[in-house]
C-alpha positions, 0 to 999 in steps of 0.5 A: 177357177172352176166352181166347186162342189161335193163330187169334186171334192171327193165324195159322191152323194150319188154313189152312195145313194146307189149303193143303198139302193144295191144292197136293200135285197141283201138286207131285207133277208136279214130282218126278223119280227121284232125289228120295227125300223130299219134302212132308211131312217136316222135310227132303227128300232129293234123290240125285245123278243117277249117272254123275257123276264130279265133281259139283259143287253149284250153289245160287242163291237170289232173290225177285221184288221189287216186281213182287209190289205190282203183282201184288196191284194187278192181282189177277194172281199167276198168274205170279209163281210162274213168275219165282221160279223162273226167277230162280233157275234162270236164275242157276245155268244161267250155270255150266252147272248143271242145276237139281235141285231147289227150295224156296220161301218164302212170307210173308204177314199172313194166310193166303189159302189160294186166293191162296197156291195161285195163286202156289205152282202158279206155281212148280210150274208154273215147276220143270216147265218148268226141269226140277226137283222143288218138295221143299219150302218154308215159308209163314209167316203173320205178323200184324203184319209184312205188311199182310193182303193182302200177301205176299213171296216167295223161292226157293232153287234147287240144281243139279249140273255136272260139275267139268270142265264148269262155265262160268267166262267163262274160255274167252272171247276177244276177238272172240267173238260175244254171242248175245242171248236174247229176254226176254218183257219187263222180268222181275222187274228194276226194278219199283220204277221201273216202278211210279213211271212208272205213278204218274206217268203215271197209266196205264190198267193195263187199257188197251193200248200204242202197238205192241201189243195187250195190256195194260199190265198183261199186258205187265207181269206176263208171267212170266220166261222160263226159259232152262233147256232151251233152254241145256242142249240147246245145251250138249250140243251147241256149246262155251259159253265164257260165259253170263250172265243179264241182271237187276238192272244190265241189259245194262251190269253183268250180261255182264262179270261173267262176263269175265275182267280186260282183256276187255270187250263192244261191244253194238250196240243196234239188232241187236234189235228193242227191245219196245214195253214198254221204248219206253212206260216210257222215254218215259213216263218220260223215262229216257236211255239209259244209265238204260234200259241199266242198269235193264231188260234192254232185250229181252235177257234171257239172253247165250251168249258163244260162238265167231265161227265157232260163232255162226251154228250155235248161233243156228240151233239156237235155236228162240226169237228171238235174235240177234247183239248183239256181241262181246267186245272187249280193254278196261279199267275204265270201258271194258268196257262200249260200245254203239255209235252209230247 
């Protein structure tokens, strides 16, 4: 029996030394003044940016979920990256918080350091536009547990508000205006169905949709749109009385979540103009609407509840598509949620 050792078990100490050493570049554009360790050591240290007089800590953690299997079908993992981090940011955005710093998670059955640099500058990529320093992170090669070409991700984002300042849905009355953010697509949300669609219809991933010029595949992978910088500009200059991001559960589950009991929304689906994606998997997958409500973001990726009187302002101050999609309305239990007819 041959003498054995780490790399012949599976795990290659060597190529995760070198995938530190790819990605440092990467990293280093991410840092801002407050953090004080990052790379390299067993914990980063991030100080909280003066002038603070309460502040509070906002954490979030997510992943991609199976948009991942697509990626590695496509051998498309630049943007990946991008979507764990706006997974995370985007979530702790809702509460006004602005993002400090992030830490991944990238698993794997074997080591492609090439690969593996391709979705970390995604997420260093994704932390610069989100405005946050990548302090950190683990890679785990672990045979046995993933198939070799296959790897998992999830991210860890924290934030800091001002107590005062932190956005609870509390302030929202009936008659409020919903502002609706364009979303670059389906997200990172229902990818496990998507993919079934795809099976089913034995779709041409390369070959462009009816309604636009790219690729199913292109249209599929476009990242997550991080709404960071947008928001926080918007609330230092308008009253946000509520935000929500719209993921898993759609536009149905994701905006009452930030409403308080005897409110709800009334959501007029033909104030947007609903992308071509969302017609291609709706119809190729014989979905009804309240499946495509419920599962995709439908075009809306990102929610700002905000004053009537406010509204025409603050969707003036945007400079990226959004639009009017309803109000908030007095309602209970199963009657928070309506979408109005045609």
């Amino acid at each position: 029996m041959s003498k054995l050792d780490y790399r012949a078990a599976g795990v290659d100490i060597d190529a995760g030394n070198e995938l530190v050493q790819r990605i440092k570049p990467a990293l280093r554009k991410t840092l801002h003044q407050h953090v004080l360790t990052g790379i390299g050591g067993f914990g980063a240290a991030v100080a909280l940016p003066p002038g603070l007089r309460e502040p509070v800590l906002i954490s979030g953690t997510d992943g991609v979920g199976t948009k991942l299997l697509l990626a590695m079908q496509h051998n498309d993992h630049t943007g990946i990256g991008i979507d764990l981090v706006a997974m995370c940011v985007n979530d702790i955005l809702v509460q006004g918080a602005t993002p400090l710093f992030f830490l991944d998670y990238y698993a794997c059955g074997k080591l492609d350091v090439a690969q593996a640099a391709v979705v970390i500058e995604g997420i260093a990529r994704g932390c610069e536009i989100a405005g946050c320093a990548l302090v950190g992170g683990e890679t785990a090669e672990m045979p046995g547990m993933y198939a070799e070409q296959h790897y998992d991700l999830a991210g860890f984002a924290v934030g800091v508000v001002e107590r005062e300042q932190i956005i609870t849905g509390a302030d929202t009355r009936a008659g409020d205006v919903l502002i609706g953010l364009a979303s670059s697509g389906p997200h990172s949300n229902g990818y496990s169905l998507i993919r079934r669609i795809i099976a089913h219809s034995g779709a041409d991933l390369s070959a462009s949709i009816h309604g636009s010029d790219r690729s199913l595949a292109e249209l599929l992978l476009q990242p997550t749109t991080i709404y960071v910088p947008q928001v926080l500009r918007l609330l230092q200059r308008f009253a946000i009385h509520g935000m929500a991001h719209i993921t898993g559960g759609g536009l149905t589950e994701n905006i009452v979540r930030v409403l308080d009991d005897g409110l709800g929304v009334a959501i007029d689906p033909h104030s947007w103009p609903r992308p071509a994606i969302f017609h291609w998997l709706q119809q190729q997958g014989d979905l009804d609407e309240a499946e495509m409500r419920r599962t995709f973001n439908c075009g809306i990726g990102f929610v700002l509840i905000v004053a009537a009187a406010s509204a025409d302002d603050v969707l003036a101050a945007l400079d990226q598509p959004a639009w009017r999609i309803g109000t908030v309305i007095e309602a209970q239990g199963s009657e928070r949620v309506r979408f109005l007819p045609a």
